[in-house]
Structures are given as structure tokens and as C-alpha cells.
N, C-alpha and C positions, 0 to 999 in steps of 0.2 A: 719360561727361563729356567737356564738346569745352571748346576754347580758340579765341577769335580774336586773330591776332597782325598787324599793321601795321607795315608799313615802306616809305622809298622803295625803286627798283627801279633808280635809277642813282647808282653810287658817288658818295662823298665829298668832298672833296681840304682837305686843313686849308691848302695853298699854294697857295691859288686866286689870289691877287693875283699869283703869278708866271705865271700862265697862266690866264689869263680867257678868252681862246678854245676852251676846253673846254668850258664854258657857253653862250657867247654869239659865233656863227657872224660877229655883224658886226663884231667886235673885227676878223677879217681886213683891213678893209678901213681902218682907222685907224693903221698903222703905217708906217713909211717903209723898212722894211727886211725882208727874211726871218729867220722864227726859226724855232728847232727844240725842243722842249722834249719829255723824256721823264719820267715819271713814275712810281715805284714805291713802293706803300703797302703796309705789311704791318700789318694792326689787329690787335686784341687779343693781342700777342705771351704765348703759354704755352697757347694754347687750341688745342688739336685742329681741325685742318681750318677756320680762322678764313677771314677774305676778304683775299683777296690783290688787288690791282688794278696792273694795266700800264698806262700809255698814252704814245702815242706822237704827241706833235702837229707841223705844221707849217703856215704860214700864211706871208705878206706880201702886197705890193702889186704892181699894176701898173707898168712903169717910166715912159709916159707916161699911161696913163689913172688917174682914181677910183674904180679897182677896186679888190679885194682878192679872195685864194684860199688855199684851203689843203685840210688835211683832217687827222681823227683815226684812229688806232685805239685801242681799249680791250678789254681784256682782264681778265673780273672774276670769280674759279672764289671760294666758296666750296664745300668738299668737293665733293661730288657734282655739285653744281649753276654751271653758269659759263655763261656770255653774253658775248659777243664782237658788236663793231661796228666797221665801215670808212666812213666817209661822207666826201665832198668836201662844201666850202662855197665861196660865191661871195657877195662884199660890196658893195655901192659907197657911196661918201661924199659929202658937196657941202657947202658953207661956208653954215653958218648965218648968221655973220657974219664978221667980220674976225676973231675968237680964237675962234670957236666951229664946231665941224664936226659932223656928223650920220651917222652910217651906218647903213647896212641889210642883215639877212645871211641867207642860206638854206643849209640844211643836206640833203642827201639822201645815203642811203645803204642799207645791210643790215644788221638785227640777227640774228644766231643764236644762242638759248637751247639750251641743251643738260643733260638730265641723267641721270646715269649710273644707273638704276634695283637698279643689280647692287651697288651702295655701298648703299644702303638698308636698313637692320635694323630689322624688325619685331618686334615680342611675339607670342612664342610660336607663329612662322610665319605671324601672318595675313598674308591678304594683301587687298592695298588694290588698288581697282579704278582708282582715278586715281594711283598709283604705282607700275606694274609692273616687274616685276625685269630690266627690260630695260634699252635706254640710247633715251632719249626725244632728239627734236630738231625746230626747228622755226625756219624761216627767211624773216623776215620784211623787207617795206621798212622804211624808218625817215626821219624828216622833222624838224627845227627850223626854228627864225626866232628873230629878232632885231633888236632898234636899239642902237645905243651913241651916246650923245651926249658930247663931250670938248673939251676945253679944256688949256690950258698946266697949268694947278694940279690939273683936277678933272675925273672921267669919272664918269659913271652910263649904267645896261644893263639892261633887261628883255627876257628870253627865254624859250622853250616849247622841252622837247626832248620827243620821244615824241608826236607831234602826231596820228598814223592810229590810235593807241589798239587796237591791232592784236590780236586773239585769236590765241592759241600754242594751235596743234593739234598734242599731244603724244602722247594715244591717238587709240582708235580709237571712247572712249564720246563718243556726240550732244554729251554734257554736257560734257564738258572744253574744250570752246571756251570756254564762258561762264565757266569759274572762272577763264581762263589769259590775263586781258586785260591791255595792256601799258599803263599811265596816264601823262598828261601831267605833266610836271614842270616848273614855273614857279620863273625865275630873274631876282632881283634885287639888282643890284651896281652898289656904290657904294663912290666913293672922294678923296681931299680930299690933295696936295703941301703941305704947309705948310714953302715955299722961300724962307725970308725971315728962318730964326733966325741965321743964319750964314752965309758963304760955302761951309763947310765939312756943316754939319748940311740933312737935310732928315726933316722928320718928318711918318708918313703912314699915318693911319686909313684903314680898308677895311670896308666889311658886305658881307654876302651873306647874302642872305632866300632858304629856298626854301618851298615848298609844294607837296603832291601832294594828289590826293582822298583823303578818309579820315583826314588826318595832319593836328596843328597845324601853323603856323609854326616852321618851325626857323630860327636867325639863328647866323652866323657874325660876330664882331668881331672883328676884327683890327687892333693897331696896331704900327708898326715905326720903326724910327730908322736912317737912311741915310746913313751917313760918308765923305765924298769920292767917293761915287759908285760906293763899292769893298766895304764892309762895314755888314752891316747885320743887326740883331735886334730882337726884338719878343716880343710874348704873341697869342694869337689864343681865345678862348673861344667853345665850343658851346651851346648852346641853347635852348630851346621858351621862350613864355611861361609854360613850368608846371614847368619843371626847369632842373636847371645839371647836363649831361652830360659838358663838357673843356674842360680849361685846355691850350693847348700853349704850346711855347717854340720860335720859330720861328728862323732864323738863316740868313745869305745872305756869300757871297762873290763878288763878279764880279772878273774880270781882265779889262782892260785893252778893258770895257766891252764884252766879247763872249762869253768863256766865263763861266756861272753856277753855279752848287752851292749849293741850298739845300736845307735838313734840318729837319724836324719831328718832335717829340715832344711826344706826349699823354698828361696826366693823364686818368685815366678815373674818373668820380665816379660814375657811376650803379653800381647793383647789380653790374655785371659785373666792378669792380674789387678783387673779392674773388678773382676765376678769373686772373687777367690781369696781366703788368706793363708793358701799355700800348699804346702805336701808334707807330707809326715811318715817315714818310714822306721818300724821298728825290726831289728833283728836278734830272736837268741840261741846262743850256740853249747853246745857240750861236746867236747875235746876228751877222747877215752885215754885209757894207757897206751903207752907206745907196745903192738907186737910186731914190730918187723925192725931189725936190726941194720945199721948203716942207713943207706938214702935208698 
């Protein structure tokens, strides 16, 4: 008897509105300042060798041009199995109109899958011809793009990361190229400032649509409320058009509009919350001076 299972192949982030250039390379190029944000997710807490994910972003602008640059690393080991990626991205921007601006962003770098064959427990010693008890690797280029289009109140973003769709040659059978192919992942973010209840208040809805081959639509909602610019929390919910997967509770501190510390936790409604008591993501950021003048 066999099983086929489905899933994307690049992690999560339940805090993606604190860091959207994780996603989408031309966010670089929209920002008037450098930032730094680092990332660490720990899912399904209570479960044996769950997925752990690292990353480590940074980005801003040119001081006189409509550029933007940056780059990621990601770090993503469930047990045996983990993938690592380094890439630079390079943006540039131009005014749509008088309040509206437009960028565009390119991503290149190295992806290397790795996994450790010697962790692998078989029934009854067999052994598998595409899993051998060795430590498998394989190192591959790697490519995104991206638009962001943004405004004072409101940004929207469609992006592709995984673009060369790249076969991981892990053994040494013909075949394992064809099962080990790397697929595109398509990203859609959107988001809405509603800066007009107060002096004090601003309050601000966020989505993120992804999509790979093989998968439904999975959607990310998120909404958050932002106090003096300084404290902020919210609810953010997972899921497909065919399930309700997490509810998190999202929460944000900034000081003095440069250091950040935001913290996520998930309720996990699907099947697995019967193994699990949940997700845990923390994020912290540093915000530089502003050098690039206007938007």
C-alpha cells in the first residue's frame, strides 16, 4: 500500500507583514531606510524532530538612486531533512504618480538540500533505493521576482520564488532526478493602513495568498491594531478554501521606532492538534536612519 503526501517546499512565517521581503525581492526597493530582521519559528511544539526555520533578512535603499538591495538567509532542518539558502536581491522603484510608486525586484542565489540518510528508520531493515543510509546533498542555483506597488495607506505584491524548478540529484539512480524537482511558489500580498480613527490608533488588515503545483490556495488574514506607533496586536488565521488550519495571536513592540520584537502563537486546528501544543514564532528587527529622501 503507498500514500501520496503534498506540501509546500518553502517555510511559513505567521509574521510576514513584519517582513515581506522574505517573499517579495522588490519590497527592497520601497523603503527609505535599512533594516535588519531575524526570524525564528519553532512549529508544532511537543513533536519529535518538528521544523524548525531560521532567517535572517536584510534590505534597504540606495542613498541617491531608485534602487533597493539586500539579501536573505534561511535555514529550515526538519529532522533528517533541512535546506539552506543565501541569495542577494536588487530592486528599483519609479513614481507611478504623485502618491503611488511601483518597484521591481530580482532575487539570485544558492539553494542546498541536505539529508542525513543515517537518521532514516526502516521496517524490518529494508532498504529503499531512493533513501540510502548515507547523508544525501545537493546544491543548487536559485532565482525570484517581484512587483510591489505602494502607497501612503496601502501596498500590494505578486512574486515567484523557485523559478529554475531545479532537479536535486541526491543518488546515484537515472530516476531520482525526476522525483527530486524543486517547484515554483507564487506570492500574493496585500495590505490596507486605516490612519484616520485617531491620532493615536491605526488599524491594518494584511493577506497573503500562496500557491504551488499540486496544492490549493492557502491564504494567510491577518489583522492588527497599532498604538502610538509603539504597541501593537492582532489575530492572523491559516487556511485553504477547504479548511480552517490556525488561528494565531500576534503581538508587536517597537522602541523608539527602531528596535522591534514581535511574537506569534498558533492555534493548530487540523488533525495534528492532538500531538502538539502549537507554534511559536519570534521576530527581531532594527530600523536604521532614514538615507534617502521622499518615498
Amino acid at each position: 500500500m503507498s500514500w501520496t503526501v503534498s506540501a509546500q517546499q518553502i517555510p511559513v512565517s505567521t509574521l510576514f507583514v513584519e517582513n515581506p521581503f522574505a517573499y517579495n525581492p522588490a519590497v527592497a526597493g520601497s523603503s527609505k531606510s535599512f533594516q535588519i530582521c531575524m526570524d525564528n519559528r519553532l512549529q508544532w511544539l511537543g513533536i519529535e524532530n518538528a521544523p524548525v526555520t531560521n532567517q535572517l533578512s536584510a534590505f534597504g535603499p540606495h542613498k541617491l538612486r531608485n534602487i533597493g538591495y539586500g539579501g536573505n538567509i534561511i535555514s529550515d532542518q526538519t529532522g533528517p531533512v533541512s535546506t539552506l539558502k543565501i541569495n542577494g536581491a536588487f530592486a528599483t522603484n519609479f513614481a507611478v504618480n504623485r502618491d503611488i510608486r511601483a518597484s521591481f525586484g530580482l532575487y539570485l542565489g544558492l539553494l542546498q538540500y541536505r539529508a542525513d540518510g543515517t537518521q532514516f528508520e526502516f521496517y524490518d531493515n529494508y532498504e529503499d533505493l531512493y533513501a540510502p543510509r548515507t547523508v544525501m546533498s545537493s546544491l543548487q542555483p536559485d532565482a525570484g521576482a517581484g512587483v510591489y506597488v505602494y502607497h501612503y495607506d496601502w501596498y500590494i505584491g505578486f512574486s515567484a520564488q523557485q523559478l529554475f524548478n531545479n532537479n536535486l540529484k541526491l543518488t546515484s539512480s537515472n530516476e531520482d532526478s525526476k522525483r527530486n524537482r524543486l517547484k515554483t511558489h507564487f506570492y500574493g500580498l496585500a495590505g490596507y493602513r486605516f490612519m484616520d480613527v485617531n491620532k493615536h490608533w491605526i488599524i491594518e488588515p494584511s493577506l497573503l495568498i500562496r500557491k504551488v503545483a499540486a496544492l490549493p490556495f492557502q491564504m494567510d488574514v491577518s489583522g492588527r491594531v497599532i498604538y502610538n506607533q509603539q504597541f501593537w496586536g492582532g489575530l492572523s488565521a491559516r487556511n485553504t478554501f477547504a479548511s480552517f488550519d490556525d488561528l494565531s495571536l500576534i503581538l508587536g513592540y517597537i522602541h523608539q521606532r527602531k528596535i522591534s520584537v514581535s511574537l506569534a502563537y498558533d492555534f493548530t486546528f487540523s488533525k495534528v492538534r492532538s500531538y502538539t501544543a502549537g507554534t511559536v514564532e519570534l521576530m527581531l528587527g532594527y530600523t536604521f536612519d532614514s538615507i534617502r529622501k521622499g518615498r
